[in-house]
N, C-alpha and C positions, 0 to 999 in steps of 0.2 A: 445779775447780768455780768456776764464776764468783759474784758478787758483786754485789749491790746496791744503794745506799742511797735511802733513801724516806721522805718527809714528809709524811703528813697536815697538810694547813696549816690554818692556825686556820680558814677558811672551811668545811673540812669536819669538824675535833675541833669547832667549837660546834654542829654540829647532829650528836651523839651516835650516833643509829642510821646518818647517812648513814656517818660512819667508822667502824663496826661491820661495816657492809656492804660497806664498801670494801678494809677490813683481809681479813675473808673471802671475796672474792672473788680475792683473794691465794693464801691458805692453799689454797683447795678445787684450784685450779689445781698446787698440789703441791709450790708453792716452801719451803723450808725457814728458818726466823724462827730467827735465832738472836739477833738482838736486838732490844727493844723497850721503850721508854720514853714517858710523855706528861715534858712539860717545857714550859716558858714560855722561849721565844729572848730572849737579854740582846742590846742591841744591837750589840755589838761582836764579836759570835758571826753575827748577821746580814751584817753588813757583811765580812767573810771567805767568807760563803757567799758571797755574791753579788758579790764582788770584782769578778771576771769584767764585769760591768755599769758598774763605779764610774764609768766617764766616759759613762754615759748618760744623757739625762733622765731616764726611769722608775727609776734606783736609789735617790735616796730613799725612792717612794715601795713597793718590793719589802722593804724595812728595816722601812718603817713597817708594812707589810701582817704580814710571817713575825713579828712580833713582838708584834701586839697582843696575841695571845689564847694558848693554849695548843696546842701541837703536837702527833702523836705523831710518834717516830722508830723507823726500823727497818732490820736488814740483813737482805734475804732471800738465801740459798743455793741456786742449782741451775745445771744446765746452760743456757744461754742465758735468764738471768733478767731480762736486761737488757733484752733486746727484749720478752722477755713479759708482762715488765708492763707496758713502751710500750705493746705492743699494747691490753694489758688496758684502759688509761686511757682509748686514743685518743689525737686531735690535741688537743695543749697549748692551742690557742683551743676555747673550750670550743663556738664557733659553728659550727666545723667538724671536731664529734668525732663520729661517729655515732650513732645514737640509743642502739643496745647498748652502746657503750664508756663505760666507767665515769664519764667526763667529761661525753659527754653527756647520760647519766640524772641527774648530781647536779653538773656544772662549774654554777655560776651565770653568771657572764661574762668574756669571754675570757679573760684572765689568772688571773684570779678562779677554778682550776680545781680544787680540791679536794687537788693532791698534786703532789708533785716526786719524781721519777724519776731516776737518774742516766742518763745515755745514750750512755756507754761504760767498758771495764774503767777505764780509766786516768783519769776523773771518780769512777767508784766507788771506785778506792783513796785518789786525795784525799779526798774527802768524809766516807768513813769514820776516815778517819785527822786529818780537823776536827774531826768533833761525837764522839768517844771521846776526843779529847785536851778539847777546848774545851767538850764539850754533854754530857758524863758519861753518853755512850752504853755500856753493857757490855754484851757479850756474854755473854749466860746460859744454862743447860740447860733453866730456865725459862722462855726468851721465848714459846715457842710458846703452853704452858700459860697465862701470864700474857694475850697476846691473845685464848685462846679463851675466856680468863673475861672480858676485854672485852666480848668481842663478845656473848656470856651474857646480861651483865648489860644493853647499851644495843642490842639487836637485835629486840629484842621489841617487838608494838605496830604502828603506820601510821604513827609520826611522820615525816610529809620533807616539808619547804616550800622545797623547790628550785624548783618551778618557780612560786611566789607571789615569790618572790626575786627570780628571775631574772627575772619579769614586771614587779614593782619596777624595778630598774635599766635591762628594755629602754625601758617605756615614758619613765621619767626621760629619759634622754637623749633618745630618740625627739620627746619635748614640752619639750625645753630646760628639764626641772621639774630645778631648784632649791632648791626651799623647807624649811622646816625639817619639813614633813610626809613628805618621804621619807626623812629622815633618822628620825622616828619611827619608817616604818612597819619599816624595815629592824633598827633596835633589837628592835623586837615580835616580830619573825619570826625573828630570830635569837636572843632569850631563850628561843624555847619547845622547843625539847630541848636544852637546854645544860647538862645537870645535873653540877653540881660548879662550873662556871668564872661566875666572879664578873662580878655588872652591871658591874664600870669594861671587865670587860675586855672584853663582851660590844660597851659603849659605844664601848669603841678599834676594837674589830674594823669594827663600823656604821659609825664615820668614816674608818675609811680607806677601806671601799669607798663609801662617798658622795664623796669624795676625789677617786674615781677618776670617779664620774659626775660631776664636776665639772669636773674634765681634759679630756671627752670632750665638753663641752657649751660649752669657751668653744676646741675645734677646729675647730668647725663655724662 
């Protein structure tokens, strides 16, 4: 039975319903949750994740991103899981994920994609064998149960400002904006389903992806 590990990343845990609907879109597919945790990445648990990166320009800032806010973690269980939730997600740039794959209904931008996937067994036995030693990942008889009471409690309602987001950050770069008003607007839009996870952290999450419109605007 193959194996896979999966992070809702803070872009998708602060807007609530979109990782409610992301989680079961998972679940309905058939795959089996045997672990599941929301948790806050310490940095030094980032920087092992993303090791693989360390001698690239963008590893600072994939550290500073999986750590602002809060995460969920998960191992799903089935035969060919690994590709099934690739497929589920789409392509990892959120510009070139389909409109039905998961990425492209709720990826903001490119990297900026809602969730990490492993994308092969022998990435899933690392990773799983990371974040259960390092991220107090356990495996429970309750995961499953526990997710669907997630999904319960933040799936209800019309909340998704994915694409005011994602409008945010294309037109920023697109007009070389700058200013501290898109840094507002991205705080405002990302406070309003974020129930439970705290303004700084909401504030961390805002600046590192204005961070990244920032990177994008002094490349051009």
């Amino acid at each position: 039975m193959e194996r896979s590990f999966v992070i809702i990343k803070p872009d998708g845990t602060a807007r609530r319903r979109v990782s409610a609907l992301v989680v079961k879109a998972f679940l309905d597919q058939g795959f089996k949750l045997v672990a599941f945790n929301e948790m806050k990445v310490p940095e030094s648990l980032a920087k092992m994740h993303y090791d693989v990166h360390k001698e690239k320009p963008f590893f600072p800032w994939l550290v500073d991103f999986i750590s602002s806010a809060p995460v969920l973690t998960m191992i799903f269980e089935a035969e060919n899981v690994i590709q099934g939730i690739r497929d589920a997600l789409g392509a990892t740039f959120v510009q070139k994920a389909a409109s039905d794959a998961l990425r492209g209904k709720y990826g903001i931008w490119a990297g900026i994609n809602i969730a990490h996937a492993s994308d092969a067994p022998e990435t899933a036995t690392k990773e799983i064998q990371l974040w259960t030693a390092e991220g107090g990942l356990e495996e429970s008889p309750d995961a499953e149960k526990n997710a669907r009471s997630y999904i319960e409690l933040h799936s209800s309602g019309d909340a998704d400002y994915t694409m005011e987001i994602r409008a945010v950050v294309k037109d920023s770069i697109e007009n070389r904006d700058v200013s501290d008003s898109v840094l507002e607007r991205l705080n405002l839009l990302l406070s309003k389903d974020a129930k439970g996870i705290s303004a700084d952290e909401i504030s961390a999450l805002a600046s590192v992806i204005f961070d990244y419109i920032k990177e994008e605007v002094e490349k051009e």
